[in-house]
NUTOR-162263 format. One line per field, with one value per atom (N, C-alpha, C, O): residue number from 1; atom name; y negated, z negated, x. Coordinates in steps of 0.001 Angstrom, whole numbers, m for minus. Layout:
<nodes>
num <- (NUM,...)
atomo <- (CA,...)
v <- (Y,...)
w <- (Z,...)
u <- (X,...)
</nodes>
This chain:
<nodes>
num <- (1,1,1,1,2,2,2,2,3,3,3,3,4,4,4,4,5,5,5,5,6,6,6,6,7,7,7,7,8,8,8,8,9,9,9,9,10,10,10,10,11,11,11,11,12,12,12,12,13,13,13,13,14,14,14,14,15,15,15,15,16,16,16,16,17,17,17,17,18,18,18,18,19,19,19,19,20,20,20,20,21,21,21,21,22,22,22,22,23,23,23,23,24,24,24,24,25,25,25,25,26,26,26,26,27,27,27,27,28,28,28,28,29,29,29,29,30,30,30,30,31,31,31,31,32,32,32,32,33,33,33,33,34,34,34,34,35,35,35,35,36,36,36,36,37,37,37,37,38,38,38,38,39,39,39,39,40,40,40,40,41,41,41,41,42,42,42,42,43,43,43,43,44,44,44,44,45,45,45,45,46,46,46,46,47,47,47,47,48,48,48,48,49,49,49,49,50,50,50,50,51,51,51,51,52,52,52,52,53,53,53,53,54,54,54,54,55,55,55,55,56,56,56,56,57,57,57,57,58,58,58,58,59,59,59,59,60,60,60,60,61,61,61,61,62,62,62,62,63,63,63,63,64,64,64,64,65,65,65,65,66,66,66,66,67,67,67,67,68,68,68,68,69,69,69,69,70,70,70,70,71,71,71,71,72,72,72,72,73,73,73,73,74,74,74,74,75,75,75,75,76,76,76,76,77,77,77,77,78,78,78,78,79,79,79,79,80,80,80,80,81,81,81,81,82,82,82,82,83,83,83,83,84,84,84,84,85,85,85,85,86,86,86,86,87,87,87,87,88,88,88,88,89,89,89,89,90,90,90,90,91,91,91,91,92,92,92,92,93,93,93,93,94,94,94,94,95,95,95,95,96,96,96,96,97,97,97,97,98,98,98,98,99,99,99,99,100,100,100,100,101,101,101,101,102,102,102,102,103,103,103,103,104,104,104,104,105,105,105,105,106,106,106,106,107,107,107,107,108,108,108,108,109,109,109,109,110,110,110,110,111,111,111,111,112,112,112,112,113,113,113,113,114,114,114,114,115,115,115,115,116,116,116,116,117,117,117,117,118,118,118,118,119,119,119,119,120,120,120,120,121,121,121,121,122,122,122,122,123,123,123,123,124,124,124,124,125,125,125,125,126,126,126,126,127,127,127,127,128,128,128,128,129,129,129,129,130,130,130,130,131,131,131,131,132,132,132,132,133,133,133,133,134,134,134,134,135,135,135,135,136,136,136,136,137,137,137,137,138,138,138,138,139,139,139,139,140,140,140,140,141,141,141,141,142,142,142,142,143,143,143,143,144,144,144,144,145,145,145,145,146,146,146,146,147,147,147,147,148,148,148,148,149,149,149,149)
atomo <- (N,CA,C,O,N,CA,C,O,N,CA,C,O,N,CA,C,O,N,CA,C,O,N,CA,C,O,N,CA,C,O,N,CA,C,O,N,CA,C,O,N,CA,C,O,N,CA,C,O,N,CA,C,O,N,CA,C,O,N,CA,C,O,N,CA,C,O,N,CA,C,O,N,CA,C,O,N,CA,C,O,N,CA,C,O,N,CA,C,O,N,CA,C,O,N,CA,C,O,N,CA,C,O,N,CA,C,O,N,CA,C,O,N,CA,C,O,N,CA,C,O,N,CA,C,O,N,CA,C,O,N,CA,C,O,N,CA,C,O,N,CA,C,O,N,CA,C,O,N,CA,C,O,N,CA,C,O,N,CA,C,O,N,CA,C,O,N,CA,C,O,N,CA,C,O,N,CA,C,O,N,CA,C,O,N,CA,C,O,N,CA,C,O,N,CA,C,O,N,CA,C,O,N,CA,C,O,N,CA,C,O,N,CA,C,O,N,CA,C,O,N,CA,C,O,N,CA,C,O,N,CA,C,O,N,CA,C,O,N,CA,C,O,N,CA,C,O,N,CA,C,O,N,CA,C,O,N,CA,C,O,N,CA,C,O,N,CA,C,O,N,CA,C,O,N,CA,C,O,N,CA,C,O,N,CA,C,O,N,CA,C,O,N,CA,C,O,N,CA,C,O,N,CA,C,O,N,CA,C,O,N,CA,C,O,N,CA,C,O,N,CA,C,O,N,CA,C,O,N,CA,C,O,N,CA,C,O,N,CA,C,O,N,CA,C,O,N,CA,C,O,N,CA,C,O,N,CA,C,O,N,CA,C,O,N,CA,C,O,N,CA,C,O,N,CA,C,O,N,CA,C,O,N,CA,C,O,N,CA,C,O,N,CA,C,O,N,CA,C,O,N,CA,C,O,N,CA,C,O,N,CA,C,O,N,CA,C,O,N,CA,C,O,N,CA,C,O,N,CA,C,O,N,CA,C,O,N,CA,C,O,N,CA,C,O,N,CA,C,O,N,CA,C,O,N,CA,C,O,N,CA,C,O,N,CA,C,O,N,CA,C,O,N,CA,C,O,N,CA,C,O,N,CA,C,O,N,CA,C,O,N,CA,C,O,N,CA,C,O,N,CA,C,O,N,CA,C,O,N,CA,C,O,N,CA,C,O,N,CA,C,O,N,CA,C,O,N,CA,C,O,N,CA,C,O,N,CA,C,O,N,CA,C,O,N,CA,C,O,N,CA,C,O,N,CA,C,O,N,CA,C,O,N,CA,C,O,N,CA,C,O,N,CA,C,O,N,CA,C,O,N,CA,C,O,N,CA,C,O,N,CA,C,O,N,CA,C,O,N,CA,C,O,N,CA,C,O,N,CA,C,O,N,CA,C,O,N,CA,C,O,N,CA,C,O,N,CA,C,O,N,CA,C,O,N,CA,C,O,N,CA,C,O,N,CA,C,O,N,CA,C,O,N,CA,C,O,N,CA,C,O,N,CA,C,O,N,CA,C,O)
v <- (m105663,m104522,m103774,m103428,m103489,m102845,m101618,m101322,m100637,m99180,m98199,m97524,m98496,m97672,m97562,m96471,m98737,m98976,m98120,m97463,m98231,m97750,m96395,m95890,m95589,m94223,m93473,m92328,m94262,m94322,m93599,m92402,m94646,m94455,m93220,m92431,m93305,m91799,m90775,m90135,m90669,m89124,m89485,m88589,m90361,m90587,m90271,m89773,m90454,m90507,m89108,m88681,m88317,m87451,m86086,m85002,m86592,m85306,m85953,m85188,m87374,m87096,m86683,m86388,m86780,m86352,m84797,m84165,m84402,m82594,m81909,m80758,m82951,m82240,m82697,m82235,m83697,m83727,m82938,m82849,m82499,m81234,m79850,m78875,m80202,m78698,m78030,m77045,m78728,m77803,m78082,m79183,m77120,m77115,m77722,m77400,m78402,m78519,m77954,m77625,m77728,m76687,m77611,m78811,m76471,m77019,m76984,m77685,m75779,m75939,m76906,m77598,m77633,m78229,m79800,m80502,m79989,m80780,m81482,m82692,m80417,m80674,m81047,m81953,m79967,m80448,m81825,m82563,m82353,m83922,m84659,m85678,m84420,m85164,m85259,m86232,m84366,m84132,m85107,m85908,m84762,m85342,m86889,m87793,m86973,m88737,m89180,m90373,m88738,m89670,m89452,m89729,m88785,m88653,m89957,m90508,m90372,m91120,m90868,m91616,m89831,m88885,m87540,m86976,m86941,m85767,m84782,m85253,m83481,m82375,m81328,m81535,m79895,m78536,m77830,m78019,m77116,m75935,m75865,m76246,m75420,m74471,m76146,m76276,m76929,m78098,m78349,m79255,m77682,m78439,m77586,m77934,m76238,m74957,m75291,m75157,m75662,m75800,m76837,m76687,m78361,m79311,m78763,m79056,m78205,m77420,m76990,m77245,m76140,m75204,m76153,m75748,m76867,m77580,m78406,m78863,m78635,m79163,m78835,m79384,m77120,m75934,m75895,m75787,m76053,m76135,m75238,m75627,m73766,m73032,m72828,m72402,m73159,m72493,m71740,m72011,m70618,m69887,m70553,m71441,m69901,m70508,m70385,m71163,m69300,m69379,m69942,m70902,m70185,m71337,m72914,m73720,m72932,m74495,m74819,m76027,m73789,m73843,m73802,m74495,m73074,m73376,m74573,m75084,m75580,m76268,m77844,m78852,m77479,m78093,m78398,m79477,m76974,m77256,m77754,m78296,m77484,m78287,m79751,m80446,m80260,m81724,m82293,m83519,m81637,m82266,m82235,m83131,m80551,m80971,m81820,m82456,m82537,m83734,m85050,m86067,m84952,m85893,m86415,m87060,m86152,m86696,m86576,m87160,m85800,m85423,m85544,m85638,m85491,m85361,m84138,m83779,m84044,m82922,m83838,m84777,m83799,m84776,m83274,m82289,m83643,m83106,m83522,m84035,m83362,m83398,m82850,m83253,m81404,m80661,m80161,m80451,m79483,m78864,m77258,m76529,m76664,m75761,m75059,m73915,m76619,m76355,m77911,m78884,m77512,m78236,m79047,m78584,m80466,m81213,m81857,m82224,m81899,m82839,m84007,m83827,m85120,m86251,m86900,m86613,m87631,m88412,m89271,m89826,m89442,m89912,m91607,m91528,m92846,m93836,m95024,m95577,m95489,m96834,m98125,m98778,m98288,m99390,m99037,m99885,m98561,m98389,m98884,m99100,m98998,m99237,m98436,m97517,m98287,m97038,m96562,m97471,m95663,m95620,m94366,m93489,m94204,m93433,m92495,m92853,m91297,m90609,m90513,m89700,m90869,m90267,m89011,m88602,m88411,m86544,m86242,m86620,m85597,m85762,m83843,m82913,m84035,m82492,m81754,m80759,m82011,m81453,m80853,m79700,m81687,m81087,m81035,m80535,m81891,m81819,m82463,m82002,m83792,m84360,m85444,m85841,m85605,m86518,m87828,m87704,m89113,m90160,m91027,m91318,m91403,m92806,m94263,m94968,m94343,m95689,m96778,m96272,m97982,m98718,m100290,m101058,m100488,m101320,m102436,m102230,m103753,m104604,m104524,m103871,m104991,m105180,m103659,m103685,m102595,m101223,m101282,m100791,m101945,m101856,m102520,m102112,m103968,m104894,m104623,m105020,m103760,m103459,m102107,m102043,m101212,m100391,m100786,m100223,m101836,m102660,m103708,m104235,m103781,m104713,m103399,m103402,m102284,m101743,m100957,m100435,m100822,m99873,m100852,m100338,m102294,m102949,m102865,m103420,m102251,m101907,m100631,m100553,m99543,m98268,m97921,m98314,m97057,m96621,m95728,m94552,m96519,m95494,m96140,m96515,m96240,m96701,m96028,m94805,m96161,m95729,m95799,m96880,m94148,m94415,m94365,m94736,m93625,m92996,m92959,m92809,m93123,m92427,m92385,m93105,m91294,m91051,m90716,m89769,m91634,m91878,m91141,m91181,m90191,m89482,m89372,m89108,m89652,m90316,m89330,m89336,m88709,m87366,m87950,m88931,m87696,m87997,m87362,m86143,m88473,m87432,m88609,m89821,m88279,m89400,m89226,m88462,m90581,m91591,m90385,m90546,m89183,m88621,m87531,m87588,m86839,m85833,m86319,m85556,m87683,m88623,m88945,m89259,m88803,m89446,m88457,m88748)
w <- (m21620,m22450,m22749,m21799,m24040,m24380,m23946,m23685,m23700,m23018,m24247,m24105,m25422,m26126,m26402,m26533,m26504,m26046,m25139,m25420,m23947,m22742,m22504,m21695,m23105,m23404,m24639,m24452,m25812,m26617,m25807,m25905,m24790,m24410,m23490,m23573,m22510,m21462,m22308,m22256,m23321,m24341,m25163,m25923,m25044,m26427,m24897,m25092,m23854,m22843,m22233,m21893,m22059,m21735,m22878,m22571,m23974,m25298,m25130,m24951,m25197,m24944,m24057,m24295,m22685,m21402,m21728,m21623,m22213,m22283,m23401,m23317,m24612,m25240,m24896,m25403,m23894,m23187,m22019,m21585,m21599,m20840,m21055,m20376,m22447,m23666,m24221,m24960,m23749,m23854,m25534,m25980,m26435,m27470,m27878,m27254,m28733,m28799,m29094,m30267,m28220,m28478,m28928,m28897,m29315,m29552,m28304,m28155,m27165,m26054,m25489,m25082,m25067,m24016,m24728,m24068,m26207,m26440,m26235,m26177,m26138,m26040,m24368,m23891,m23582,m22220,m22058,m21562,m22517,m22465,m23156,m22551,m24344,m24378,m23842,m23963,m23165,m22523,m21049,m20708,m20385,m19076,m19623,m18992,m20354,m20731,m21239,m21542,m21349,m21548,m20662,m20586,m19745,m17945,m16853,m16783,m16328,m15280,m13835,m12873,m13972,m12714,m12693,m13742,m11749,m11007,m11472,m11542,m11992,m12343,m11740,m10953,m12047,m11567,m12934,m14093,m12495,m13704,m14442,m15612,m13856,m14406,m15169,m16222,m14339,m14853,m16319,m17101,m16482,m17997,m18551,m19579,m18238,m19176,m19553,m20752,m18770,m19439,m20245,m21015,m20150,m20858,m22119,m23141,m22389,m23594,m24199,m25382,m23424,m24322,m24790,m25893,m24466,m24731,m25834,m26477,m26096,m27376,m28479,m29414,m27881,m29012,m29690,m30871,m28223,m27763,m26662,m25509,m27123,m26274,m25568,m26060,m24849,m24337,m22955,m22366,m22347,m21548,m20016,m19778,m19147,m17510,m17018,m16247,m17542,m17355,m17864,m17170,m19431,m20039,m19027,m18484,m19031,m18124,m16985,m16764,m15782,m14964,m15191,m14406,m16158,m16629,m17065,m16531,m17927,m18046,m17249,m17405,m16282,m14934,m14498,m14537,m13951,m13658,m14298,m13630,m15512,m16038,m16287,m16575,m16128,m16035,m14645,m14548,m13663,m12261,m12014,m11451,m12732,m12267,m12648,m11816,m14069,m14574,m14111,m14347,m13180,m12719,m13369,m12785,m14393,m15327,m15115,m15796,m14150,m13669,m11930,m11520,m11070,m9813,m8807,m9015,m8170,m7436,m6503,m5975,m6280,m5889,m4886,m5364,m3315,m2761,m2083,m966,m2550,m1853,m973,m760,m289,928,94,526,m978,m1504,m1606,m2256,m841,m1733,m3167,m3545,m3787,m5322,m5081,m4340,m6148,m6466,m7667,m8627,m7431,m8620,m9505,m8911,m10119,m11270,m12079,m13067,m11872,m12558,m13214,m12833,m14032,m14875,m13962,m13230,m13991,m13684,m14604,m15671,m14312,m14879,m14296,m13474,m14656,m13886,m13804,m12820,m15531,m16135,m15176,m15494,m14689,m14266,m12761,m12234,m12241,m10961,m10190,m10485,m8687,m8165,m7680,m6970,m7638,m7124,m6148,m6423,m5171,m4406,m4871,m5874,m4143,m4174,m3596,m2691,m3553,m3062,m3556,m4706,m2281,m2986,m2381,m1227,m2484,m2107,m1892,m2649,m244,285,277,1002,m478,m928,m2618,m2844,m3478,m4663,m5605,m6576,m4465,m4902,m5910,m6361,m6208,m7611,m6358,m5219,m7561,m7136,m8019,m9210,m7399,m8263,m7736,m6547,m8637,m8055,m8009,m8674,m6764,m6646,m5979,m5336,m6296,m6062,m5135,m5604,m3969,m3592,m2708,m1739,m3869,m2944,m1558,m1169,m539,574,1213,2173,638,1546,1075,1796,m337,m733,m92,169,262,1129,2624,3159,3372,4714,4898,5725,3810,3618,3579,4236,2836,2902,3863,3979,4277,5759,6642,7072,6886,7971,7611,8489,6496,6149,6542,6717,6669,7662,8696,9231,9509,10920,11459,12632,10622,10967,10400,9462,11333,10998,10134,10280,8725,7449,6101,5976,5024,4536,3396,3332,3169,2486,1159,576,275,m863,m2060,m3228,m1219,m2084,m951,260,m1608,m30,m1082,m2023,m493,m790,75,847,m220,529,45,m1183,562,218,1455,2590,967,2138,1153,m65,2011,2292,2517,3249,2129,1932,1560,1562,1179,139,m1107,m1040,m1531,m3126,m2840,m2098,m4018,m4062,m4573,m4610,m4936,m5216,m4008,m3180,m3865,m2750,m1657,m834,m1556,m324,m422,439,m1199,m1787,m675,m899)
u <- (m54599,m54912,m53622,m52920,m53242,m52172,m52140,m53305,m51367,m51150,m52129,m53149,m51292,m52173,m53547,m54103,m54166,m55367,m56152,m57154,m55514,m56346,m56181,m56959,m55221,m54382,m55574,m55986,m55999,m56967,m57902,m58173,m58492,m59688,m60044,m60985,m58911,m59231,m59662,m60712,m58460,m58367,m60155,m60521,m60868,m62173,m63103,m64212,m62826,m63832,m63897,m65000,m62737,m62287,m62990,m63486,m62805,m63709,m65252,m66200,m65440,m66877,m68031,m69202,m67130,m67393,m67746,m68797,m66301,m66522,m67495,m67922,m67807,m68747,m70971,m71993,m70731,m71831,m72074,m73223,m71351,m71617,m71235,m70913,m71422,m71500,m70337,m70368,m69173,m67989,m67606,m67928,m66942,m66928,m65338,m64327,m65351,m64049,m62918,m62746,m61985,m60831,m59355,m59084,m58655,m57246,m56314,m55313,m56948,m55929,m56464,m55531,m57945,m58499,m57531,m56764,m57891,m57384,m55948,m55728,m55022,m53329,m53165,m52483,m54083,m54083,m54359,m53507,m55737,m56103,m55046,m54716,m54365,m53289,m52366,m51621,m52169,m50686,m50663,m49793,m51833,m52401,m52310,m51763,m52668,m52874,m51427,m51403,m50629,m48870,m48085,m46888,m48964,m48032,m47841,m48940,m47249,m47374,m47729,m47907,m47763,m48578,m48445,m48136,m48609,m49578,m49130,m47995,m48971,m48448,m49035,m49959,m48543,m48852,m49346,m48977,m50128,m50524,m49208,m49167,m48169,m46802,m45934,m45309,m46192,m45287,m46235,m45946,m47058,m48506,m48014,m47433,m47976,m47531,m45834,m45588,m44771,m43604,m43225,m42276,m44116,m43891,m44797,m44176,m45803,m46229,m45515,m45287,m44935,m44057,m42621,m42256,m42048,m41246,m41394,m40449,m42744,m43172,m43790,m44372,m43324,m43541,m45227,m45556,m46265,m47596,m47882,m48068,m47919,m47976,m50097,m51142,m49865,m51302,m50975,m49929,m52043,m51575,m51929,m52748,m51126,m51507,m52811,m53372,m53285,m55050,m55396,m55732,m55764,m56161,m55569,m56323,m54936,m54802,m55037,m55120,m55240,m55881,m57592,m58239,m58294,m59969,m59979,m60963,m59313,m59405,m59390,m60079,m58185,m58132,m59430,m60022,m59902,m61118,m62645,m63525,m62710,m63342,m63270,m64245,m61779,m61927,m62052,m62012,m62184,m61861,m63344,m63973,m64091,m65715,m66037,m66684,m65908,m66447,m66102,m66755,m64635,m64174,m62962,m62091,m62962,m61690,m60269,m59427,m60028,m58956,m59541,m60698,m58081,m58444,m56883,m55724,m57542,m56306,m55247,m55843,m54267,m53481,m52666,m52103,m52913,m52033,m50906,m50849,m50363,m48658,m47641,m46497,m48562,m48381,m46849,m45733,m47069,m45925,m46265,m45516,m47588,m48102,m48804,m49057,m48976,m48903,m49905,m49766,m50947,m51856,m51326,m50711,m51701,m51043,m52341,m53356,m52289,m53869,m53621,m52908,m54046,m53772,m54890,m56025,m54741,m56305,m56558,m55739,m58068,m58974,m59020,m59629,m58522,m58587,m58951,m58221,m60056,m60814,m59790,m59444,m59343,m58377,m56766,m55932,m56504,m55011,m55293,m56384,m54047,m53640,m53603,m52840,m54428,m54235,m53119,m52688,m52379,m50883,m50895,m51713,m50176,m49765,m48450,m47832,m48025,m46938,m45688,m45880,m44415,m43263,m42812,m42656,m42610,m41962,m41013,m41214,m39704,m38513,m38816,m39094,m38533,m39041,m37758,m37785,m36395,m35360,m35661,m36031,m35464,m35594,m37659,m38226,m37939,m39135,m40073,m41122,m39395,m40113,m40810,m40565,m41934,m42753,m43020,m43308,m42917,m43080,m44068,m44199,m44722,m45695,m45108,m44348,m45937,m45347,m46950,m47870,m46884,m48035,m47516,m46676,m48118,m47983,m49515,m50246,m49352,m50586,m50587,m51555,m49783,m49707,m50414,m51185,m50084,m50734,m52026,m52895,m52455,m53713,m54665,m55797,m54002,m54819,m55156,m56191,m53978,m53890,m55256,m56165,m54913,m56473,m57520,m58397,m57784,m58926,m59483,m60590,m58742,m58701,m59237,m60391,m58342,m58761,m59868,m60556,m60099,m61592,m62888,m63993,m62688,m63572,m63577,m64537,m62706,m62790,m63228,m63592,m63216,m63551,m64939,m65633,m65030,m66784,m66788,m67124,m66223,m66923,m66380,m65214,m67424,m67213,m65817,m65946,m65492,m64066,m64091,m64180,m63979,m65006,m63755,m63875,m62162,m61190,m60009,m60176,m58850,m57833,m56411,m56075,m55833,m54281,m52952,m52803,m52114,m51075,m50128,m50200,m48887,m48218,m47487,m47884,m46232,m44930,m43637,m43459,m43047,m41965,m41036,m41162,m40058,m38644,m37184,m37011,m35949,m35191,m35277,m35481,m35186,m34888,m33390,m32774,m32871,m31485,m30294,m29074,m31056,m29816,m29940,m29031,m30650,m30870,m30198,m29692,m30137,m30022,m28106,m27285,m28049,m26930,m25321,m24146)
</nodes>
C-alpha cells in the first residue's frame, strides 16, 4: 500500500468517525487531523500549536487540546507517555507498524523506533502471564547521538 494511500484514509476515517458522533465539521479540527496524519509520531499540545503556526495555521492551545480529546474519545488518536511531564498524542492506525519510543532525557526529542524481535518476545511472553494483553508501550530513556556525543 502506497503511504499516500493509507495517509488518505486515516484523515477520511478520522472526519467520518467525527461527524458520526455529531461533531460538525471545522477548519481547526480539520488542520489538527491533518497535521496529526504527516507526523511520524507522538507530539504535545504546544508541539501541534507551533508546527501550526509555522505553517501560518494558527489555531489556539485550547482549541487543540478539545480536539485532542475528542479524537482520543473516539479512539483516533491515543496518549503516548513518555514520563516527560507532557502528554504526547499520536494517530490511531490499524495499517501501520506498531512502533515504540526513544527519548533523549537531555534535550528531549522523541523518536520512534520498531523492532520484530521485541514484538515477538511480547508475544511469546503474553502467553505466559495471566492476562491477556490487549495493547503495550515501550519507552526506553536515554541520550541521543548528539547529546551523547
Amino acid at each position: 500500500m502506497n503511504s499516500h494511500a493509507a495517509t488518505d484514509s486515516w484523515v477520511e476515517r478520522a472526519e467520518a468517525t467525527l461527524a458520526a458522533a455529531g461533531h460538525k465539521r471545522g477548519g481547526a479540527r480539520r488542520t489538527v487531523v491533518e497535521l496529526l496524519d504527516s507526523q511520524q509520531c507522538a507530539l504535545t499540545a504546544v508541539e501541534i500549536e507551533d508546527a501550526l503556526r509555522g505553517e501560518r495555521r494558527r489555531v489556539s492551545r485550547a482549541s487543540i487540546y478539545r480536539i485532542l480529546d475528542e479524537l482520543e474519545r473516539l479512539r483516533l488518536v491515543q496518549r503516548v507517555e513518555t514520563g516527560q511531564a507532557m502528554v504526547r498524542y499520536e494517530r490511531v492506525c490499524e495499517h501501520e507498524e506498531h512502533h515504540h519510543h526513544l527519548v533523549c532525557d537531555e534535550c528531549g526529542v522523541v523518536m520512534p523506533f520498531s523492532d520484530k524481535a521485541l514484538e515477538s518476545a511480547i508475544e511469546t511472553l503474553s502467553e505466559r502471564v495471566p492476562l491477556k494483553v490487549s495493547e503495550h508501550e515501550i519507552v526506553l530513556h536515554g541520550s541521543c547521538q548528539d547529546c551523547a556525543a
